[in-house]
C-alpha positions as a printed Julia matrix, in Angstrom:
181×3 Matrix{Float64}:
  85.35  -48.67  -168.35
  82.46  -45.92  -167.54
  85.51  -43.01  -168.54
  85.95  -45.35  -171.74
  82.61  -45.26  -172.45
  81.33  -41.72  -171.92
  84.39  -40.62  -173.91
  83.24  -42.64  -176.99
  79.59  -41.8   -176.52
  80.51  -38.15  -176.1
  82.69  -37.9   -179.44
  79.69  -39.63  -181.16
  77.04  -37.78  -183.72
  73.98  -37.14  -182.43
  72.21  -39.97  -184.18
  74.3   -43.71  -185.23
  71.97  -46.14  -186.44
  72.69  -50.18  -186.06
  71.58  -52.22  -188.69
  71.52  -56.21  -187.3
  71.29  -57.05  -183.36
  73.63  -60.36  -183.64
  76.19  -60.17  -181.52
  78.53  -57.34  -182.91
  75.71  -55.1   -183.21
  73.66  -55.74  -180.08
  77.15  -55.38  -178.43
  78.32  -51.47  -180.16
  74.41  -50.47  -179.41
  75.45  -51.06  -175.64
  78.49  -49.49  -175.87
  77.16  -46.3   -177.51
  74.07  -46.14  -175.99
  73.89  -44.64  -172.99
  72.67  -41.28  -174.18
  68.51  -41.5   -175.13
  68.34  -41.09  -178.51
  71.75  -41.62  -179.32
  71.4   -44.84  -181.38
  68.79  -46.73  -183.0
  69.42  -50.78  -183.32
  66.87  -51.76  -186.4
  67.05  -55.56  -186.67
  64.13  -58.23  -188.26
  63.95  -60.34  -185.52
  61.08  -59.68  -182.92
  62.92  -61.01  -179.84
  66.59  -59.12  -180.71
  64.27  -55.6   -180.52
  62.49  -56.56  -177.07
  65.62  -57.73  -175.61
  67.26  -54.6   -176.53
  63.97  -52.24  -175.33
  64.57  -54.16  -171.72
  68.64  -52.82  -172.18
  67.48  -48.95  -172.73
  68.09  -49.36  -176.38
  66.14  -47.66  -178.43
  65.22  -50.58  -181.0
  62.78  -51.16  -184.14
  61.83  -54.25  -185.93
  61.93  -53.43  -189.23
  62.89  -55.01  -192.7
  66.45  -54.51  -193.32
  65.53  -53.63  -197.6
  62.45  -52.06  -196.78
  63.02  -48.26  -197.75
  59.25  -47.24  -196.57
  59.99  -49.12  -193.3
  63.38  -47.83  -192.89
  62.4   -44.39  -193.68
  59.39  -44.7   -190.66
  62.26  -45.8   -188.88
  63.15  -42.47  -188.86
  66.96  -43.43  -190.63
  66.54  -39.68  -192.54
  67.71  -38.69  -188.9
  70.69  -40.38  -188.46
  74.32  -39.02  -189.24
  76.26  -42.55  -188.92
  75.48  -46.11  -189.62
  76.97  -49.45  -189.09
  75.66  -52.38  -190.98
  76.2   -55.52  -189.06
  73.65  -58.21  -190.05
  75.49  -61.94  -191.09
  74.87  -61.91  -194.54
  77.46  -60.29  -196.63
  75.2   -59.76  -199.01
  72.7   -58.23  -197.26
  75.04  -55.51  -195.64
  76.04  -54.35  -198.77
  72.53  -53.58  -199.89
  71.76  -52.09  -196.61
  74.95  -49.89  -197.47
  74.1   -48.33  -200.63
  70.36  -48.08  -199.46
  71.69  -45.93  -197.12
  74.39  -43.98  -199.33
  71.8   -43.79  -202.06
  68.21  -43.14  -200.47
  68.92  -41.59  -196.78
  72.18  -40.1   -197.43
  73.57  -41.02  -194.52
  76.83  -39.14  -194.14
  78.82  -42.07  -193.34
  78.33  -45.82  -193.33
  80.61  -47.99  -191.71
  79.36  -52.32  -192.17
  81.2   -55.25  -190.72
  82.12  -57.64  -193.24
  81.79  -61.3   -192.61
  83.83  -63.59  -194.96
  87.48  -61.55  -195.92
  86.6   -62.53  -199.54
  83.49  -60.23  -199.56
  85.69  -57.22  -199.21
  86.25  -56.1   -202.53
  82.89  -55.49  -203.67
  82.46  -52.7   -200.61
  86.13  -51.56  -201.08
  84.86  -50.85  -204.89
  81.62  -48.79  -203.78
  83.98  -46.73  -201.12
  81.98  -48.19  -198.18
  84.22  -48.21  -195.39
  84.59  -52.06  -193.7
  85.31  -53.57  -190.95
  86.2   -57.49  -191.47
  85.41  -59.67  -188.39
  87.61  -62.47  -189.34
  90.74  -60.29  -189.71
  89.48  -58.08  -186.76
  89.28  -61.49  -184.44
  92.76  -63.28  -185.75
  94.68  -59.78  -185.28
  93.75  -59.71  -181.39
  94.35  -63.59  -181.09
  97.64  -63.36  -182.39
  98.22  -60.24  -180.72
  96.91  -62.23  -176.96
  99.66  -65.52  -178.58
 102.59  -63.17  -179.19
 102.12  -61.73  -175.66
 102.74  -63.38  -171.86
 101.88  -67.09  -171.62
  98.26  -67.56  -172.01
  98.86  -68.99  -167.79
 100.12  -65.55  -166.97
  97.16  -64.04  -168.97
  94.54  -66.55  -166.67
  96.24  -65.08  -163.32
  95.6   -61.34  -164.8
  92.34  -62.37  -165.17
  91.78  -63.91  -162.31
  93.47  -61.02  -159.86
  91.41  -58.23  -162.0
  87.99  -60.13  -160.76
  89.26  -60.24  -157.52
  89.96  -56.32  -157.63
  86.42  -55.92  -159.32
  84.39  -57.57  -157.24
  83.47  -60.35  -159.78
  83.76  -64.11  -159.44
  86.15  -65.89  -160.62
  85.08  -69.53  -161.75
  88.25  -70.48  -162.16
  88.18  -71.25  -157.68
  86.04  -73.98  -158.5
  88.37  -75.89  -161.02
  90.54  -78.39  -158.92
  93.87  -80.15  -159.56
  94.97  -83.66  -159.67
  96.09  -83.29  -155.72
  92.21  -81.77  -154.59
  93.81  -77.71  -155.04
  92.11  -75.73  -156.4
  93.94  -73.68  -159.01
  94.54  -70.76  -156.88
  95.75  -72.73  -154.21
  98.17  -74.59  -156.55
């Protein structure tokens, strides 16, 4: 995972900004961020910025429509974006703010609901949709070994990692546990 990691980091511009610290974004700021200075997670809410500050993420709590506030952000400096707040609506502001008023080089936003699409698709902003991201790898994990083969995997690369595996606990109708079984 570290190799993984440094590789992406390493191909990455100097600067990616992360607008919205929900899950998706809070998660890609970790991933990227292992380099100081390498990304910037803006998000409104008070608690997503200290949480991040405790992670080594560089974080602001700032006003996702708020040009002056963006711009003392210091979003002029950034090459990439993603836009990853919950609101469809709001990401595609966020997007043309930052096509139109930083000119940001490229702006990538993760699109909620698959019928919101068209309106980036028609402004060239480049999408990501999390409902067709999430049922590709689903079906993907259904069309592949029995979801029982996947579990053992699982279970065998925790063992090799060092983590626990709460699946010991869990304990069949005759007192096994499911390893023992």
């Amino acid at each position: 995972m570290t190799i993984e990691r440094s590789s992406i980091v390493e191909s990455l511009p100097m600067s990616t900004l992360i607008i919205g610290g929900g899950h998706v974004g809070f998660a890609l700021a970790e991933r990227l961020g292992s380099r100081p200075g390498s990304v910037l997670l803006i998000d409104t809410d008070a608690g997503v910025v200290e949480r991040a500050r405790k992670r080594g993420i560089e974080a602001r709590r700032v006003e996702f429509t708020d040009v002056n506030a963006l711009r003392n952000a210091g979003v002029r400096r950034t090459d990439v974006a993603v836009v990853a707040t919950d609101r469809d609506a709001v990401n595609l502001l966020v997007a043309q703010l930052l096509r139109t008023r930083f000119d940001v080089d490229r702006v990538l936003v993760c699109v909620n609901d698959p019928r919101n699409r068209e309106p980036f698709e028609e402004l060239g902003i480049d999408t990501v949709c999390r409902a067709d991201t999430l049922s590709r790898a689903l079906a993907r994990r259904l069309s592949g070994p029995s979801l029982g083969a996947r579990r053992t995997s699982h279970v065998e690369d925790a063992d090799n990692a060092g983590g626990t595996d709460r699946t010991e606990d869990r304990r069949n109708g005759d007192g096994r546990s499911t390893r023992e079984a």
